[in-house]
C-alpha positions in Angstrom: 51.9 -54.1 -51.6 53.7 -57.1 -52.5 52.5 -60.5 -50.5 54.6 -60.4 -47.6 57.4 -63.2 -46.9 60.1 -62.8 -44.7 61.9 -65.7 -45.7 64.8 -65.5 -46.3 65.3 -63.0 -43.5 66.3 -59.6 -45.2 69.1 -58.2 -43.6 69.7 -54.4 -44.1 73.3 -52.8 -44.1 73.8 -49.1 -43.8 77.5 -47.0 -43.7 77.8 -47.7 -39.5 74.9 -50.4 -39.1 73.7 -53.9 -39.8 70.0 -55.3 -39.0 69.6 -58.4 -38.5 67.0 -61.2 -36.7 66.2 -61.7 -33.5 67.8 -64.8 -31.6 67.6 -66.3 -28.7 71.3 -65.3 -27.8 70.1 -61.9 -28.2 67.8 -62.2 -24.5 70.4 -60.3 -22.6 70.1 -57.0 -24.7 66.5 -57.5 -25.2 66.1 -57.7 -20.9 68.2 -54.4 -21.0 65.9 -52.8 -23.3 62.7 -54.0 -22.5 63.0 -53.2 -18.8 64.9 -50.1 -19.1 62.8 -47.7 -17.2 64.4 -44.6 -19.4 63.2 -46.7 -22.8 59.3 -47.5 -21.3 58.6 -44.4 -20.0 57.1 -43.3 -23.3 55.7 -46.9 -24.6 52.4 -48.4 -23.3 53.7 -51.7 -22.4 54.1 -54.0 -19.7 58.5 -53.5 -19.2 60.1 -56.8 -18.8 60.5 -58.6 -15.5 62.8 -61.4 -16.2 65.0 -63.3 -18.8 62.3 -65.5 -19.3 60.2 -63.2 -20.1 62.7 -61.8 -22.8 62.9 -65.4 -24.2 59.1 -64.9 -24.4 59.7 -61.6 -26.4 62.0 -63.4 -28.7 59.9 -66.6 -29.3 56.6 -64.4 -30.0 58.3 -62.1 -32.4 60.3 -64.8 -34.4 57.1 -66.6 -34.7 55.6 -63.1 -36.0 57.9 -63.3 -38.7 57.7 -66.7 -39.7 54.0 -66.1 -40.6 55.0 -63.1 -42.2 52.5 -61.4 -40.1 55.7 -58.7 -38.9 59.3 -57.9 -39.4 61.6 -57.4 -36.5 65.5 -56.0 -36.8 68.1 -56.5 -34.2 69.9 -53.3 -35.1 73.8 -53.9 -34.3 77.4 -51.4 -35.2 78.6 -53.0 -38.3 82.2 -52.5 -36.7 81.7 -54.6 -33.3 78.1 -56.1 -34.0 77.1 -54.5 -30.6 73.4 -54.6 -30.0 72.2 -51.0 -29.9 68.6 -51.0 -30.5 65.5 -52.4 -32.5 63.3 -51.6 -35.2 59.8 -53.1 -37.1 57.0 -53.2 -39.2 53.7 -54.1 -38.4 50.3 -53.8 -38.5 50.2 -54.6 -41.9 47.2 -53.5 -43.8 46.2 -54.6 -47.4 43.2 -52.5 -47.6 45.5 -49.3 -46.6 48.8 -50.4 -48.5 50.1 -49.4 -45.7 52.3 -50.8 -42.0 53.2 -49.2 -38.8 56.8 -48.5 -37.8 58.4 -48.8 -34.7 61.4 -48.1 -32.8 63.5 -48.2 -29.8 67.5 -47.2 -28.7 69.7 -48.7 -25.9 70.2 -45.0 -24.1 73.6 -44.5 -24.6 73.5 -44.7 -28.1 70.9 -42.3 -28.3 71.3 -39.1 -30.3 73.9 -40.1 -32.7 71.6 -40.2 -35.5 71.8 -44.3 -35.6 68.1 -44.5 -35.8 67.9 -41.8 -38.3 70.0 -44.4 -40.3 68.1 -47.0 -39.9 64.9 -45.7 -40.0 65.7 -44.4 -43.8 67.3 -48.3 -44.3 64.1 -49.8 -43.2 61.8 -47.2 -45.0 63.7 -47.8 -48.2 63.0 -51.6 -47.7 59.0 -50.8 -47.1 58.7 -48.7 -50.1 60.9 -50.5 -52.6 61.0 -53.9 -52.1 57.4 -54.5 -50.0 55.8 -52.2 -52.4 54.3 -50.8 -49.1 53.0 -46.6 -50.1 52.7 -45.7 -46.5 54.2 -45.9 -43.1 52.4 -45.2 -40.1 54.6 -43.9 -36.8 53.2 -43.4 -33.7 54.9 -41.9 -30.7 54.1 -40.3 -27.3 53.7 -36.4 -27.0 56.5 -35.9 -25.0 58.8 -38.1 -26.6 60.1 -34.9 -28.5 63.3 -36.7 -29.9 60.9 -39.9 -31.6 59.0 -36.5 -33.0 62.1 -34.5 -34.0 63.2 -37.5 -35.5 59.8 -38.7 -37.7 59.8 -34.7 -38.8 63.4 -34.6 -39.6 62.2 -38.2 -41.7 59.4 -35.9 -43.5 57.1 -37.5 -41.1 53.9 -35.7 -40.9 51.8 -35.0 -38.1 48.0 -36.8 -39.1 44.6 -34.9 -37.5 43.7 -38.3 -36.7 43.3 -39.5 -33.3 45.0 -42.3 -31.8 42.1 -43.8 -30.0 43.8 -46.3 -27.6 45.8 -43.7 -26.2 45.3 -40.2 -26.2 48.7 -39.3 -24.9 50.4 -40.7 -28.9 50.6 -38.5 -31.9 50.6 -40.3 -35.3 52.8 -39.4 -38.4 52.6 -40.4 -41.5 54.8 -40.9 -44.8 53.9 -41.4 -48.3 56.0 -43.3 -50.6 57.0 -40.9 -52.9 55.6 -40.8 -56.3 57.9 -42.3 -59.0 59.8 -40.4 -62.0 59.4 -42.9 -64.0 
């Protein structure tokens, strides 16, 4: 693994998408997201209650990146720039070589394979340019589409535990090994 910097910010293009960093203009979306009771009802967070406390969101996670401690991705439809979800890495670890990914989709644009597409985008970016040799998913047990779509990813399903919360299942991906 490279030393991370996230400066300038690296903005991913697929065929249908763009990702992109988070702005303050951005609070509206991220409200909608954040405090969509459909989105939460899988993630073991607190949903958000205002638009301040999507500003919040926005400040803490820009501030993440500028310390290159985390990447965050707006990700938008390259033909109207419509906000239709996000997507990150975290949890960095040197020791490991390794980061955590992590996902979400504005409901109506679910299960028309956009976070297939950027999933592989930001997976590309982890291996190849961070150097990173392996990604770390974790997702709810009943959150079958998030483990349809880590499996469909070649995602596998790790015998560990996770131990804050035993209702998540953990996948794993490997970088895979050079041909060169």
């Amino acid at each position: 693994m490279i030393p991370l910097n996230f400066k300038p910010f690296p903005v991913l293009s697929t065929e249908r998408l763009s990702l992109r960093q988070l702005t303050i203009e951005d609070k509206a979306p991220i409200f909608g997201l954040r405090s969509s009771p459909a989105i939460n009802q899988y993630l073991d967070r607190d949903p958000c209650l205002s638009m301040e406390d999507a500003e919040h969101f926005i400040e803490k996670i820009n501030e993440h990146i500028e310390n290159n401690n985390s990447i965050y991705w707006v990700i938008t439809l390259s033909n109207t720039q419509a906000f239709v979800g996000t997507i990150c890495l975290y949890n960095f670890s040197l020791d490991e070589d390794s980061c955590e990914i992590g996902y979400e989709l504005m409901v109506e644009y679910q299960g028309k394979g956009i976070m297939k597409e950027a999933v592989k985008s930001v997976v590309d970016y982890a291996f190849h340019t961070l150097e990173i040799n392996k990604i770390i998913a974790c997702t709810h047990l009943n959150n079958q589409p998030s483990t349809k779509l880590l499996e469909n990813l070649n995602f596998t399903s790790s015998k560990e535990s996770f131990t804050d919360n035993p209702d998540y299942h953990i996948f794993t991906l490997l970088k895979p090994a050079s041909n060169s």
